[in-house]
C-alpha positions in Angstrom: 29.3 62.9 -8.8 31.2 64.6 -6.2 31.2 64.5 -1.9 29.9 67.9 -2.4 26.9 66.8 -4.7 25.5 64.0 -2.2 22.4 64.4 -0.5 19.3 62.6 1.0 16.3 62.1 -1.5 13.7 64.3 -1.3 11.2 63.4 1.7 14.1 61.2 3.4 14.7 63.9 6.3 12.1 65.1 7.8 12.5 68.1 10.0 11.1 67.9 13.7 8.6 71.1 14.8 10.3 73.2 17.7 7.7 74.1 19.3 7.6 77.6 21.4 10.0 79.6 19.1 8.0 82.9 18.8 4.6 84.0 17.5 6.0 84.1 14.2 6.4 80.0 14.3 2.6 79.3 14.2 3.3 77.1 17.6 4.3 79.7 20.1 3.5 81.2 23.3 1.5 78.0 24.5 3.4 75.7 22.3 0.1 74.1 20.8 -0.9 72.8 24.7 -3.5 75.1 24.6 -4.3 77.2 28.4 -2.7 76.9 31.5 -3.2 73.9 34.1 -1.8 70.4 34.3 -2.4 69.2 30.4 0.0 72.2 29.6 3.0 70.4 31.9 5.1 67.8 30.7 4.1 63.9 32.3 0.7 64.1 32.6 -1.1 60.7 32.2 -5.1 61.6 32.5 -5.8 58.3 29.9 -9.8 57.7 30.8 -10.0 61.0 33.3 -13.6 62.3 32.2 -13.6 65.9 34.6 -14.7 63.9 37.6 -17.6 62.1 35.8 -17.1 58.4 36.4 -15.0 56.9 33.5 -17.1 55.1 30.6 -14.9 52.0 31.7 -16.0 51.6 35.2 -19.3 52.7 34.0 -19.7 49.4 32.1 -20.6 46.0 33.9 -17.2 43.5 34.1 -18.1 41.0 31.7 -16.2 37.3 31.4 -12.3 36.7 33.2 -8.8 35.7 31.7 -7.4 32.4 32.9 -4.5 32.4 35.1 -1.9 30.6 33.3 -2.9 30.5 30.6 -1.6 27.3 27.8 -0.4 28.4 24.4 -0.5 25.9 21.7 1.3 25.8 18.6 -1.6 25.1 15.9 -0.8 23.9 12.6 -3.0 22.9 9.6 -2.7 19.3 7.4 -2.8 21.7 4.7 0.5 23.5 5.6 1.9 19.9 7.0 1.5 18.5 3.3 3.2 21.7 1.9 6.2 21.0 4.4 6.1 17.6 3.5 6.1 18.5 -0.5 8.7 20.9 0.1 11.2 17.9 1.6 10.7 19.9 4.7 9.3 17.1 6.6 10.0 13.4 6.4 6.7 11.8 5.9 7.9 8.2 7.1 9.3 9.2 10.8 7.4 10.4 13.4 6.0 14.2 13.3 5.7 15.9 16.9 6.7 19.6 18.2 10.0 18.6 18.4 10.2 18.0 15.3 8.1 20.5 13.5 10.5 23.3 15.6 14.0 21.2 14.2 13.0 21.5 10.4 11.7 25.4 11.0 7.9 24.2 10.0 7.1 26.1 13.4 9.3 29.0 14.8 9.2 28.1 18.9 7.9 25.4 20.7 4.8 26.8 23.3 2.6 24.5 25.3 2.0 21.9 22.6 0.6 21.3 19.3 -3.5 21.9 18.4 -3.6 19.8 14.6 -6.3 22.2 12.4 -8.3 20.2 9.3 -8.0 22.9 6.8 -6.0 21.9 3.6 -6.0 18.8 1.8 -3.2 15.5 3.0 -2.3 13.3 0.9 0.8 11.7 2.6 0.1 8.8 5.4 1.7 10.5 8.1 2.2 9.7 12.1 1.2 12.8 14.3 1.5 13.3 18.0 -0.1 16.3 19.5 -1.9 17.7 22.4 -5.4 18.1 20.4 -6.6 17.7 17.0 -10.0 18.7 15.9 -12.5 15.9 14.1 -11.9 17.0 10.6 -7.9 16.8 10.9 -8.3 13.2 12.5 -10.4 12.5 9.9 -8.0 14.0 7.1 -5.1 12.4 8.5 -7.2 9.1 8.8 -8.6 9.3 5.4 -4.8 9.6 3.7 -4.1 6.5 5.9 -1.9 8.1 8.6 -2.6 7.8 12.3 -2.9 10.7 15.4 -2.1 10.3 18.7 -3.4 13.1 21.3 -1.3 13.0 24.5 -3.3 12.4 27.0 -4.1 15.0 29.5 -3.3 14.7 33.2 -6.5 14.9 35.7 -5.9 15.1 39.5 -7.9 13.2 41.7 -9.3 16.3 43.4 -10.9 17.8 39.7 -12.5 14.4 39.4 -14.0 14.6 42.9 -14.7 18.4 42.1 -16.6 17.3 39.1 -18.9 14.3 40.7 -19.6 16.6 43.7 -20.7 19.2 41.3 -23.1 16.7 39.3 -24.4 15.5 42.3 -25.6 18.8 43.4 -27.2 19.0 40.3 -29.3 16.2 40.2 -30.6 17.0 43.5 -33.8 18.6 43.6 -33.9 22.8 44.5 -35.3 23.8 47.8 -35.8 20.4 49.0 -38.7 19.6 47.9 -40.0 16.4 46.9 -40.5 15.6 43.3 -43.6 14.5 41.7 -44.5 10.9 42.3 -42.5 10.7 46.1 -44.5 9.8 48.9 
């Protein structure tokens, strides 16, 4: 092999299209832009233009709303916390929270908290602290004798007020009429 002999493999380099090189090019006079007018000029950004017509997207009723702030959890399955745990990952006898899921590498970042998921099997009796865990990982984690404890979420006094104000209103009766049976 020589310096003269090297080259790419075939396919490796693939050559770009200049466009609006002469009729003999296949792509020339309009340069594959087709007529004149403002889709044949460079930074045009139509996206959903429809010729006037209203767009399909305002067309369609809104539907639903995203959350301000919304909380990202980190969620994990007992299935994947046993296979950390098999894999001397984990230590089964100390504590397992966030922290220390994120330390060992079990979980890349820490987010919002930790959701516990009941798909897998566990076997180990392990301690867990998270922010939720659904009924079948409580019951998983119970079963293998292990224990879960959900940190508990702060409620303001005002979303508690909120809340009875809004029951209230719905146990009264619509309209103000009386119900059956009042004099």
């Amino acid at each position: 092999m020589r310096l003269n002999e090297l080259k790419d493999n075939a396919g490796a380099k693939k050559v770009r299209v200049r466009v609006g090189r002469g009729i003999g090019s296949g792509l020339g006079k309009q340069g594959g832009r087709g007529g004149k007018g403002q889709t044949a000029r460079s930074g045009v950004a139509i996206g959903g233009f429809e010729g006037g017509q209203m767009p399909l997207h305002r067309r369609l009723p809104k539907r639903g709303f995203n959350k301000f702030r919304p909380k990202h959890f980190n969620e994990i399955n007992v299935g994947t916390l046993q296979k950390a745990i098999d894999e001397k990952r984990v230590d089964a006898t100390k504590p397992i929270d966030l922290e220390s899921l994120v330390a060992t590498g079990v979980l890349r970042r820490s987010q919002d908290g930790l959701r516990l998921l009941g798909s897998g099997e566990l076997k180990s009796k392990i301690a867990v602290t998270v922010n939720h865990a659904t009924a079948s990982a409580k019951a998983a984690v119970e079963k293998a004798g292990g224990s879960v404890k959900v940190i508990a979420v702060k409620v303001l006094d005002a979303d508690v007020a909120k809340a009875k104000k809004s029951a209230a209103k719905k146990t009264k009766p619509v309209g103000g009429k009386k119900a059956a049976g009042e004099a």
